[in-house]
RODO-2510 file (C-alpha; in nm, 4 decimals, decimal comma):
residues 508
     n   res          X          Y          Z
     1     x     8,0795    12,8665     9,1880
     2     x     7,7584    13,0931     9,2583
     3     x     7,9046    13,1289     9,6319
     4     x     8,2394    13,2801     9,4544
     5     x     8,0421    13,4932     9,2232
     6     x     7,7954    13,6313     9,4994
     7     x     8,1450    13,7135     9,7350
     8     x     8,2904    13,9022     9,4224
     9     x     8,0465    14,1121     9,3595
    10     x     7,9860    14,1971     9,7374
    11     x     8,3416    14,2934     9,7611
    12     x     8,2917    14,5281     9,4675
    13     x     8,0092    14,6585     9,6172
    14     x     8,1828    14,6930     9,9238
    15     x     8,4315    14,8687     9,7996
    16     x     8,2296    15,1299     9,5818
    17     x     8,0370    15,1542     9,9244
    18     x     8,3887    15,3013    10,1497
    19     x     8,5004    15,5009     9,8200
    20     x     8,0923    15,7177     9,8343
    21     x     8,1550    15,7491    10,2228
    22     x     8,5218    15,8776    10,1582
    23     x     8,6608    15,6006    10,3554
    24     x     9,0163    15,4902    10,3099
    25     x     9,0203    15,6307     9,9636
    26     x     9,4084    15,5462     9,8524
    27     x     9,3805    15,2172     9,9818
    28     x     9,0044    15,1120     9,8223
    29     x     9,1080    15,2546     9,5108
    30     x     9,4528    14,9967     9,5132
    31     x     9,1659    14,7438     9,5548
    32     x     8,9289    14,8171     9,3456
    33     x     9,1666    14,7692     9,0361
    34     x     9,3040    14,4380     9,1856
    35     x     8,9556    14,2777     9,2418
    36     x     8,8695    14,3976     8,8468
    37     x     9,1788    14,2418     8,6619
    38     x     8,9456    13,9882     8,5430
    39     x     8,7201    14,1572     8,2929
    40     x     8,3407    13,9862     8,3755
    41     x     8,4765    14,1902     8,7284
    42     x     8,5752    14,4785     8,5357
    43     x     8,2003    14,4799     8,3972
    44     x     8,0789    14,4396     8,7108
    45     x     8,2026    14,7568     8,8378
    46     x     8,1364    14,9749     8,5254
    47     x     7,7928    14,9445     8,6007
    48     x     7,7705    14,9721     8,9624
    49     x     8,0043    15,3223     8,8879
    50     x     7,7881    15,4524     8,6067
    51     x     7,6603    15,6928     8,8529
    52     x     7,9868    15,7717     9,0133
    53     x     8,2135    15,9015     8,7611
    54     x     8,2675    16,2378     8,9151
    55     x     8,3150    16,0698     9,2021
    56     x     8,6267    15,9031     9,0801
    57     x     8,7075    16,2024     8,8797
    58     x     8,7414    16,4038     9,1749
    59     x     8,9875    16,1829     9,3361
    60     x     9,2615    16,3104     9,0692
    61     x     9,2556    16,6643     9,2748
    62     x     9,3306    16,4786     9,5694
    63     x     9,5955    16,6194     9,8445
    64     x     9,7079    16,2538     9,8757
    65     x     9,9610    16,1926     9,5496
    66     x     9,9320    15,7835     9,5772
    67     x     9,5821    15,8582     9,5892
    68     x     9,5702    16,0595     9,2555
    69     x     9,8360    15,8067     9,1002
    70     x     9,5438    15,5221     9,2205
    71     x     9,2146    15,7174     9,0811
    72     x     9,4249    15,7909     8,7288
    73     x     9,5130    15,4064     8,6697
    74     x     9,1361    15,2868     8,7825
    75     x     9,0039    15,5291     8,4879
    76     x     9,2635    15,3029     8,2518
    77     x     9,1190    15,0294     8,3403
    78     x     8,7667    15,0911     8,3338
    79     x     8,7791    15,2661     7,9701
    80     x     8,6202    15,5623     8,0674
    81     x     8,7549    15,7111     7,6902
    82     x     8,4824    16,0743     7,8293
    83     x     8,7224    16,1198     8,0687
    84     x     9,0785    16,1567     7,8791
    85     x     9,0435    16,5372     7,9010
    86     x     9,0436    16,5328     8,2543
    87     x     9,3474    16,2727     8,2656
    88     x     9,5244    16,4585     8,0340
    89     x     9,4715    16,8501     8,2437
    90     x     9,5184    16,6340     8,5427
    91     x     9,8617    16,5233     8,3879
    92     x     9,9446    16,8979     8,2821
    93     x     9,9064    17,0177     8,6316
    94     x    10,0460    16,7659     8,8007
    95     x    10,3926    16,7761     9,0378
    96     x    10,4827    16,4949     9,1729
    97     x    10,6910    16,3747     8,9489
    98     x    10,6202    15,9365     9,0029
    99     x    10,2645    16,0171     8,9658
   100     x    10,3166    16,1884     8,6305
   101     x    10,3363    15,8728     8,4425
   102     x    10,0670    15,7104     8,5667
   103     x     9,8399    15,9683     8,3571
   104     x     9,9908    15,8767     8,0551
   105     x     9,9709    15,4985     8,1057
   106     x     9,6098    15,5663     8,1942
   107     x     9,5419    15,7853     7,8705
   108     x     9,7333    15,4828     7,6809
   109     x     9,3977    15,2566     7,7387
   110     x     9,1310    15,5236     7,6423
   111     x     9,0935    15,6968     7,3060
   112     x     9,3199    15,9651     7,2618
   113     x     9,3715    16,0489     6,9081
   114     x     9,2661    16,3789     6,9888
   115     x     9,5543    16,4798     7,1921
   116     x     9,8552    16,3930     6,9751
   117     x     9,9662    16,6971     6,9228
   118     x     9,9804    16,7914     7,2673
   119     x    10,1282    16,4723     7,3266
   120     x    10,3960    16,5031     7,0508
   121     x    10,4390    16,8920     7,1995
   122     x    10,5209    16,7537     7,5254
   123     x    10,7410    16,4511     7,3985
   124     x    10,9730    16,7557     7,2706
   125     x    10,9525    16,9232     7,5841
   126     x    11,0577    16,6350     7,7775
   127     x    11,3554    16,5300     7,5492
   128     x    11,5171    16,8814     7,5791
   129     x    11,4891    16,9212     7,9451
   130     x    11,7835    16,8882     8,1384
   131     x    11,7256    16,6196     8,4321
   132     x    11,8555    16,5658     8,8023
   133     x    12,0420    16,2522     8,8403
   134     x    11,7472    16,1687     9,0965
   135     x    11,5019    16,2464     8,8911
   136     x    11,6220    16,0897     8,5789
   137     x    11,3589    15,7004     8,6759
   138     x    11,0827    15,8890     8,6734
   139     x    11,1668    16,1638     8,3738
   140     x    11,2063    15,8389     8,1557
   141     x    10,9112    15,6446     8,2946
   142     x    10,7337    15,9572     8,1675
   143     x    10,9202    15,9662     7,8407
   144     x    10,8139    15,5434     7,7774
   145     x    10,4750    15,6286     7,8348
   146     x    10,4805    15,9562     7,6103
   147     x    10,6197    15,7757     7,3221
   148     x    10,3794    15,4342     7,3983
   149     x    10,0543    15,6372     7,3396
   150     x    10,2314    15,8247     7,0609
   151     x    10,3373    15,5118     6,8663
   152     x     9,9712    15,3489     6,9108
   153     x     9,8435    15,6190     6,7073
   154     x    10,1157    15,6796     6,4510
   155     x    10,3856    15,3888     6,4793
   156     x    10,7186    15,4285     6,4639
   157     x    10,9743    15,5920     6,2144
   158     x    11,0703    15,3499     5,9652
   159     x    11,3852    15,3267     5,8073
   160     x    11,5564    15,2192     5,4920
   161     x    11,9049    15,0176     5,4875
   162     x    12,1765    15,0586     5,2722
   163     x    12,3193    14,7360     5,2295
   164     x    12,6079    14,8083     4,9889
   165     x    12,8652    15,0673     4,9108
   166     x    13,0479    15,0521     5,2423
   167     x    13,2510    14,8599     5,4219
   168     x    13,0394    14,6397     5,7033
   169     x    13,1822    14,4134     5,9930
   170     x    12,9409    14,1561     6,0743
   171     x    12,9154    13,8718     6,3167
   172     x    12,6944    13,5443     6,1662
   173     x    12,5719    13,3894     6,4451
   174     x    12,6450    12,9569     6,3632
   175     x    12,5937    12,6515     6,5792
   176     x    12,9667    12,6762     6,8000
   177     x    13,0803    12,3743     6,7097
   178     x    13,0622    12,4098     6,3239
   179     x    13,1534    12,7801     6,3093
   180     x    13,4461    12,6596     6,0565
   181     x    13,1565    12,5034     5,8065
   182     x    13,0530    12,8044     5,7714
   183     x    13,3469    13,0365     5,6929
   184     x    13,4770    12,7738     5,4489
   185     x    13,1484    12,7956     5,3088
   186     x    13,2191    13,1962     5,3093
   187     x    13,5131    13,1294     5,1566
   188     x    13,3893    12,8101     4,9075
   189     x    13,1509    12,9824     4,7406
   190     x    13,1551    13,3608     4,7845
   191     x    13,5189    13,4113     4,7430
   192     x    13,5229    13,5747     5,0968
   193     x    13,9358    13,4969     5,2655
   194     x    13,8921    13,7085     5,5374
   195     x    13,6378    13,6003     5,7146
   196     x    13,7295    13,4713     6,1038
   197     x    13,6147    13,2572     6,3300
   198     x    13,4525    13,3989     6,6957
   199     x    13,3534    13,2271     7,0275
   200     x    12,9447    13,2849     6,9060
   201     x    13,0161    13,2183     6,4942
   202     x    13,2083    13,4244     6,1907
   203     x    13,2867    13,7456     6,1969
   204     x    13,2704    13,8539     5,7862
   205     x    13,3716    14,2293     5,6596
   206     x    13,1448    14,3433     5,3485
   207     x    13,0580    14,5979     5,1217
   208     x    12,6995    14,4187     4,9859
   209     x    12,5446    14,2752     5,2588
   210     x    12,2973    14,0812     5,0725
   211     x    12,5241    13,8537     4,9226
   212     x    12,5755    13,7127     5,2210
   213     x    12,2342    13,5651     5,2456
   214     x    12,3522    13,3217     4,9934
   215     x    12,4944    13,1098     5,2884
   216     x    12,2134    12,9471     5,4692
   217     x    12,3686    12,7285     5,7531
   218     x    12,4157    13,0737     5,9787
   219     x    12,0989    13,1547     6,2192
   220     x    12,1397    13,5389     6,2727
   221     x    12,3509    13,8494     6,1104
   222     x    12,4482    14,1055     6,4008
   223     x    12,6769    14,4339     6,3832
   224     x    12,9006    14,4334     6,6597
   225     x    12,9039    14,6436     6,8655
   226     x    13,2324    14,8615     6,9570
   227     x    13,2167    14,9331     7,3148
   228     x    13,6064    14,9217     7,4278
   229     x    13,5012    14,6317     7,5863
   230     x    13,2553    14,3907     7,7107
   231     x    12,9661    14,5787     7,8812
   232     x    12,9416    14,6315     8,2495
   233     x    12,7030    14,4681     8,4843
   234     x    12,5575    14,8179     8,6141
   235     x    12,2956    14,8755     8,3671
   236     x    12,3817    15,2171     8,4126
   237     x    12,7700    15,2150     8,3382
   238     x    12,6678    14,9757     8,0636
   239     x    12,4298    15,2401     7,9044
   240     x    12,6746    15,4907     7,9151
   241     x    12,9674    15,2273     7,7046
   242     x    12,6764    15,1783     7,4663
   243     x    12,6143    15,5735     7,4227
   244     x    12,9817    15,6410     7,3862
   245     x    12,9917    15,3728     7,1533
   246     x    12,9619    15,3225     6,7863
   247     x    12,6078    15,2076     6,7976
   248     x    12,5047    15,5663     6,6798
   249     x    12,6857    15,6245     6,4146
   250     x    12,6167    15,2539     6,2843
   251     x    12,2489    15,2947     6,3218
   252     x    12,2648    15,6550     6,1158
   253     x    12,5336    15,4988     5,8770
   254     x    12,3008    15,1731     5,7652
   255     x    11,9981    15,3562     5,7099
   256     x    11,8874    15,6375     5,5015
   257     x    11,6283    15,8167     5,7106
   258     x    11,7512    15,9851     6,0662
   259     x    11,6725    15,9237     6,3800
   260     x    11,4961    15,8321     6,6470
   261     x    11,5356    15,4649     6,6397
   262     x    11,3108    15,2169     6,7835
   263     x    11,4781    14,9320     6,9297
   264     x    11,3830    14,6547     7,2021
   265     x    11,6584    14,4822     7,4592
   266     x    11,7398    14,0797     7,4160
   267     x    11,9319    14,0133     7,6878
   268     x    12,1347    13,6551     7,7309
   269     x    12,2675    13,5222     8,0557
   270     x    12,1983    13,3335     8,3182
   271     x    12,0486    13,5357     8,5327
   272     x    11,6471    13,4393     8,6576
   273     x    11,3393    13,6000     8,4801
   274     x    11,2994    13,8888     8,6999
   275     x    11,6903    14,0234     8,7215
   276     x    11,7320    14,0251     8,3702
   277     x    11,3784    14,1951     8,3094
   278     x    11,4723    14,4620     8,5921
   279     x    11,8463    14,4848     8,4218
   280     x    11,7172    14,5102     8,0704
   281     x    11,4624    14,8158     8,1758
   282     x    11,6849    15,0023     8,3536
   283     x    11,9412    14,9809     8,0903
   284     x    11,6971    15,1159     7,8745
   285     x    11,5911    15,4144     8,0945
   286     x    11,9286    15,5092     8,1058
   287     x    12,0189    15,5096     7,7379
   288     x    11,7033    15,6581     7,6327
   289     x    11,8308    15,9695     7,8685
   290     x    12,1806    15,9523     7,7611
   291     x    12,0207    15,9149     7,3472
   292     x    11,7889    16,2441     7,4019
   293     x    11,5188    16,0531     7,2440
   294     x    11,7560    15,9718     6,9539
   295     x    11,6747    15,6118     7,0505
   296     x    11,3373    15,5047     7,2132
   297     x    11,2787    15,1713     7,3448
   298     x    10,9478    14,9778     7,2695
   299     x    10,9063    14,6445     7,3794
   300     x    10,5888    14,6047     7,0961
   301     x    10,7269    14,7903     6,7754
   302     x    11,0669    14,8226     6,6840
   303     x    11,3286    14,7964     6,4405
   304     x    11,6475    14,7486     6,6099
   305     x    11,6976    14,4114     6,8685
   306     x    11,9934    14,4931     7,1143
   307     x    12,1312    14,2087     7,1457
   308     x    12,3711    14,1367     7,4807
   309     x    12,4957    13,7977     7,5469
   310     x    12,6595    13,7807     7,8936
   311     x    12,9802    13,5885     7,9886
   312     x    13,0670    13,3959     8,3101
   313     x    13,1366    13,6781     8,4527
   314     x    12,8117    13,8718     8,4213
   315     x    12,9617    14,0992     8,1831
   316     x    12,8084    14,1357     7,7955
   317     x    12,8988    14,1342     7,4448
   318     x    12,6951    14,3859     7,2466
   319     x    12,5774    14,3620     6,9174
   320     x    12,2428    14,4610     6,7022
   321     x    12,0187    14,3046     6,5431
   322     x    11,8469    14,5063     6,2733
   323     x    11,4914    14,4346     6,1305
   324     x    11,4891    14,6517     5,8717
   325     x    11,7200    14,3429     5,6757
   326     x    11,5392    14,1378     5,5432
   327     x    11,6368    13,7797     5,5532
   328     x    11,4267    13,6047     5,3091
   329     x    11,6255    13,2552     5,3403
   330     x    11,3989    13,0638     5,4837
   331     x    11,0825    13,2604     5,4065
   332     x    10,8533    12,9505     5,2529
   333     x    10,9236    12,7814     5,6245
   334     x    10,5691    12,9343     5,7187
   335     x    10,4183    12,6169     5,8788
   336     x    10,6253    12,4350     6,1789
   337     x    10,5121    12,1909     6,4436
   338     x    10,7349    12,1132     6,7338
   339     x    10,9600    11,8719     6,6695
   340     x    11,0651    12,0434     6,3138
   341     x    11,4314    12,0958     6,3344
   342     x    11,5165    12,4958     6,2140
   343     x    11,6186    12,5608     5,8609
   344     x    11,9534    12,6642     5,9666
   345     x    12,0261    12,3628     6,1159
   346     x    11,8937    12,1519     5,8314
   347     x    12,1429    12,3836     5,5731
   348     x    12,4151    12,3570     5,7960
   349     x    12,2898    11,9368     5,7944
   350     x    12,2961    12,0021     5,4357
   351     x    12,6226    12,1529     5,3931
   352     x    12,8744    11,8956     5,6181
   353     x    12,7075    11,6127     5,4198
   354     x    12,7539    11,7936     5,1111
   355     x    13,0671    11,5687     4,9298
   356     x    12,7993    11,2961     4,9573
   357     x    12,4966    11,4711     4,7467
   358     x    12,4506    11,3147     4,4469
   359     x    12,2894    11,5731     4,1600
   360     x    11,9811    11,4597     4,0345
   361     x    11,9282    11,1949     4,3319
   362     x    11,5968    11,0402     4,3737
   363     x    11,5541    11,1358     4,7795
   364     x    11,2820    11,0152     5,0386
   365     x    11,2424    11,1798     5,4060
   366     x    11,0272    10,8703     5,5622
   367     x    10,9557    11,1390     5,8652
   368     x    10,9713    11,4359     5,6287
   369     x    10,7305    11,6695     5,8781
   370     x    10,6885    12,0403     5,7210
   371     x    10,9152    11,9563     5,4736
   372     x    11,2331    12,1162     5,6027
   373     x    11,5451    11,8565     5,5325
   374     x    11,3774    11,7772     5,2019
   375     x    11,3574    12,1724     5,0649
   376     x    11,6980    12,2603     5,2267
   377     x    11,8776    11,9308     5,0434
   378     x    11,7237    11,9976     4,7275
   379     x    11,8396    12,3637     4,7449
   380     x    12,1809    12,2373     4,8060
   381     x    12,1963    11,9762     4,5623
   382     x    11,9335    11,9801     4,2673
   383     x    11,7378    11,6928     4,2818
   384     x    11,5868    11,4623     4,0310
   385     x    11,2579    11,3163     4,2333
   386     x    11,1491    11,4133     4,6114
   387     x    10,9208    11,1774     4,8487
   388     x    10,8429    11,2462     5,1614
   389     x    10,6202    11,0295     5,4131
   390     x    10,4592    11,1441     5,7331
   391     x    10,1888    10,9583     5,9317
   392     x    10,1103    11,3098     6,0795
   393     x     9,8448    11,4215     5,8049
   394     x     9,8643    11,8202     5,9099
   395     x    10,2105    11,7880     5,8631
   396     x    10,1825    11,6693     5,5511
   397     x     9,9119    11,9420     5,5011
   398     x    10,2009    12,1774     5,6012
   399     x    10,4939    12,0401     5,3968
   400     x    10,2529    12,0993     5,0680
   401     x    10,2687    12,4482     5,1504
   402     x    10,5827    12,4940     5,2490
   403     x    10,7611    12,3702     4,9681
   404     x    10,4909    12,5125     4,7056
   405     x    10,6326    12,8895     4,8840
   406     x    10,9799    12,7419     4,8480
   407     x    10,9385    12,7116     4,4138
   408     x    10,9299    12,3073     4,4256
   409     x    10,7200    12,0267     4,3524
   410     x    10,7623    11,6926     4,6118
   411     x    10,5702    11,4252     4,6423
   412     x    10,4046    11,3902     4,9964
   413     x    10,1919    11,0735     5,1087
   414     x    10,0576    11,1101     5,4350
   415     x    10,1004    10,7275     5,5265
   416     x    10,3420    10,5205     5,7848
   417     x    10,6893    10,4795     5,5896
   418     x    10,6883    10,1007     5,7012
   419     x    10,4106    10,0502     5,4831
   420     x    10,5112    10,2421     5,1845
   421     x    10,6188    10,0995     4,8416
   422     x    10,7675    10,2531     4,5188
   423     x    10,8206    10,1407     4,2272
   424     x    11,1631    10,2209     4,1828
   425     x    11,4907    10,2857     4,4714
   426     x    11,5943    10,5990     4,6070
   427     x    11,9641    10,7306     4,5786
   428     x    11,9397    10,9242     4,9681
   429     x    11,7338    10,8351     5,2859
   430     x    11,7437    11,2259     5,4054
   431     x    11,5889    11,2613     5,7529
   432     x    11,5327    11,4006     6,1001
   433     x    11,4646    11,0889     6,3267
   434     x    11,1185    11,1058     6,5715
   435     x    11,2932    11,1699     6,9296
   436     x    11,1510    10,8858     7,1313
   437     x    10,8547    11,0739     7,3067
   438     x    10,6731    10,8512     7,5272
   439     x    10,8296    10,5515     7,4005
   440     x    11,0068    10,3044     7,6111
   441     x    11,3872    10,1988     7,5404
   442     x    11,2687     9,8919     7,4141
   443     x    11,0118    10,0099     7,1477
   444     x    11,2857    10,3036     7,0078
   445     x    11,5471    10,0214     6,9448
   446     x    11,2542     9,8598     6,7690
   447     x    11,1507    10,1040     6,5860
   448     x    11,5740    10,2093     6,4544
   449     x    11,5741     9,8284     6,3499
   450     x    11,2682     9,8391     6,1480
   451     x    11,3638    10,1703     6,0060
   452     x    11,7278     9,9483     5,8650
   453     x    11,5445     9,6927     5,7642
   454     x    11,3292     9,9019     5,5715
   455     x    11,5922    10,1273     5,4524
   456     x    11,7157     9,8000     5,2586
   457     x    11,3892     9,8061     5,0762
   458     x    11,3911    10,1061     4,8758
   459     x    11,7297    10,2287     4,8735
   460     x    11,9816    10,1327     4,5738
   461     x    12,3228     9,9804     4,5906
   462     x    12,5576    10,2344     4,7509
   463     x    12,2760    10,4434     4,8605
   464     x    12,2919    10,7226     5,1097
   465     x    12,1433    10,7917     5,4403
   466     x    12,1953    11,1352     5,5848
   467     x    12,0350    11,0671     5,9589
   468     x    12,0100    11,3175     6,2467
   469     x    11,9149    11,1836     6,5273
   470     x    11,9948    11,1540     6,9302
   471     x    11,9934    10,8191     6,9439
   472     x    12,3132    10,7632     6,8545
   473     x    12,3619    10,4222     7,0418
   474     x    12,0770    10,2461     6,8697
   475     x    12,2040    10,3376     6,5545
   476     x    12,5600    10,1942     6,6243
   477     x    12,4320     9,8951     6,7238
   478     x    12,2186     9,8204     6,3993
   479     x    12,5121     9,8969     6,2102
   480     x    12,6615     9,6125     6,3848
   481     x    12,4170     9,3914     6,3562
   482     x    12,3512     9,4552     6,0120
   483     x    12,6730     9,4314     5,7844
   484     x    12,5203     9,5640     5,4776
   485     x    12,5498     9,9524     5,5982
   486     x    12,8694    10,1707     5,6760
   487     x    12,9041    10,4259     5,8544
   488     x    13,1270    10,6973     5,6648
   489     x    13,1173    10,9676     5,8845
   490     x    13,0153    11,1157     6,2155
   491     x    12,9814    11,4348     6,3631
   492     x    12,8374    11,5725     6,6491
   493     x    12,5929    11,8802     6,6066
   494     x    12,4924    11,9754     6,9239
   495     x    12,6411    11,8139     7,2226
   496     x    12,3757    11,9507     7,4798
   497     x    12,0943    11,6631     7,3845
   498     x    12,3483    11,4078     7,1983
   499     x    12,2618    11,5187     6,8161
   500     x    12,4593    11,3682     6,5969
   501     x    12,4513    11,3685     6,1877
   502     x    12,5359    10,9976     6,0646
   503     x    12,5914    10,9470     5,7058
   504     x    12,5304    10,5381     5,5794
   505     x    12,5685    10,3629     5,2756
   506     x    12,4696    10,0462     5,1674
   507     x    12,6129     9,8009     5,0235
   508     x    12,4098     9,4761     4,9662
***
């Protein structure tokens, strides 16, 4: 470890050495910031440069551009906040037009309050400036960077929605194979016909928005977006649909404060890691260009998600996402663990088994986790008494909270459900099943045995048991065994993983 420590800090030295002697400056510099990406590196080399600021100062009036780009980014990284005026009249004078931005992403790690208004000056500059179709990567590398330092200091613009008094097309994003649960639940209980079903959920037209949060088994609300089409694969063709598009006039329609708008790029397909990354930021480049800085992108504070979900064919459906909705649904789910199920999923759980819900029930969750299938049953069918029994005690910790956000009082006992008594049945056995884990095949079909067995126990005559699970097979073949359940209905949830919700009675 000392041998690796010693070898760093002669290759810092090293390097600091050929940079005094002028030797291979472009290159040294490129090194210099790899071999300090670690920050006890990064320390290092602050001190053995205390003395050789102007040194590295002078570097920014080299001939060589790569060289200046190099000697800009190394004062980023060091912090050298005394020399932002320098970066900054470096920046001014500079012509070279991929070196420009490094400056500015330079200036973005130092303290540069002080320069906003020349900052903001040459935002405007920028945004009316008429660009070269070859120039146009680097103009909006420059423009990102502009509006990053910008944003650090002041954030972004925030806006206000207007979520009634006109007419709004939305898509509600459902689990695919239940999108019909959901528009009959439209339809059920908010007296919405018109709703429709789509390949990714329910396409609903509104003039009060908020109503809509009143169904809970959808995951996301998105505005389509009207392109003429599904968007094309060229991330520059694709900007251009988007600019030509509605997505202007919706963004300036739903709000009450103009533009700019803020917004970040989710892009769906099935392309690796790096594509999409390289698709999504040149698709962004583009459309900031085509916007004229009526929409920014910012991958760290935003208010609008694009959202683009790609077919087979490597073309996209576009739609937003907008933040500045609130969707307070499922606000008391502050504590999760990883195996809690979503609180969509558990509503949407909730709502298929809903002809079996008996008001006022006395309900148990024997792996009731955070708390989720208990709070979203009780919210669709008042209960009378709520247990809930985890032999995870931070979960239990969790579900305390989580149901105290949610306005309701359960009783949670952080103790194995095998061994847990009551003094009087339960109406509903309401659960999400443990996935096996570690277990062997052998020790799960123990442990769905036990769990009928014990089911007997403490549920009454005709009692309910509204089971997901993914172990479909060992549930089947308990209800075999064991003649004193039926099953009364069945329906796959998910077919990627086998999740099925199985609803059980008993009948002794």
């Amino acid at each position: 470890m000392t041998f690796g420590l010693e070898k760093k800090e002669y290759s810092l030295k090293q390097i600091i050495s050929d940079l005094t002697a002028q030797n291979n400056i472009r290159e040294n510099l490129s090194n210099l910031r790899k071999e300090i990406k670690e920050e006890s590196a990064c320390e290092e080399a602050k001190e053995l440069l205390s003395d050789k600021k102007e040194l590295i100062e002078g570097f920014l009036e080299s001939d060589d551009a790569k060289t200046r780009k190099n000697a800009a980014l190394l004062i980023g990284d060091l912090k050298w906040d005394d020399s932002v005026d320098k970066l900054f009249d470096a920046y001014k004078n500079e012509t070279t037009l991929f070196v420009k931005s490094a400056y500015l992403t330079a200036i973005a790690n130092l303290k540069a309050y002080k320069l906003l208004p020349d900052l903001r000056d040459k935002l405007e500059e920028l945004q009316g400036m008429e660009v070269a179709e070859e120039n146009m990567k680097h103009h909006q590398e420059e423009l990102r960077a502009l509006n990053k330092i910008i944003i650090k200091y002041e954030g972004i613009t925030r806006h206000t929605a207007i979520t009634s008094g006109q007419d709004m097309e939305l898509l509600l994003v459902t689990n695919r194979n239940h999108r019909e649960v959901v528009r009959r639940e439209l339809e059920n209980d908010l007296g919405i016909k018109t709703a429709k079903v789509h390949p990714l959920g329910v396409m609903v037209q509104t003039d009060h928005l908020k109503k809509i949060f009143a169904v809970r088994s959808f995951r996301d609300m998105l505005f389509p977006i009207h392109t003429g089409g599904l968007l094309d694969s060229n991330p520059r063709k694709a900007a251009e649909q988007l600019w030509k598009s509605d997505l202007y006039k919706l963004l300036t329609d739903l709000h009450k404060e103009p533009a700019p708008f803020y917004y970040r790029i989710e892009c769906r397909s099935g392309m690796d890691l790096d594509k999409r990354s390289d698709f999504s930021k040149k698709l962004a480049s583009a459309l900031d260009g085509l916007s004229g800085g009526m929409l920014i992108n910012s991958a760290s504070d935003y208010e609008v998600e694009l959202r683009l979900i790609a077919n087979r064919e490597g073309k996209f459906f576009a739609a937003v996402k907008l933040y500045t909705i609130a969707d307070h649904r499922f606000d008391y789910r502050k504590n999760a663990i990883s195996a809690s199920i979503h609180p969509s999923t558990a509503a949407l759980l909730m709502e298929i088994a809903r002809p079996y819900l008996k008001e006022n029930a006395q309900i148990m969750d024997p792996f009731c986790g955070v708390g989720t299938m208990l709070i979203e049953r009780d919210k669709k069918q008042a209960a009378r008494e709520v247990y809930g029994t985890d032999i995870f005690g931070d979960a239990i910790e969790m579900a305390r909270e989580n149901t105290e956000l949610a306005g309701r009082k359960y009783n949670y006992i952080h103790r194995d459900f095998f061994d847990f008594k009551h003094d009087y049945l339960f109406d509903e056995i309401v659960t999400n099943m443990p996935m096996r884990g570690k277990k062997t095949r052998e020790e799960m079909e123990s442990f769905y045995e036990e769990f009928f067995d014990k089911a007997k126990e403490i549920l009454t005559n005709e009692g309910i048991i509204i089971m997901y699970t993914n172990e479909i097979g060992f549930v089947k073949k308990h209800l075999r065994l064991n003649q004193d359940y039926r099953l009364i209905q069945e329906t796959c949830i998910q077919t990627k993983g086998d999740f099925y919700l199985l609803i059980m009675t008993l009948k002794r």
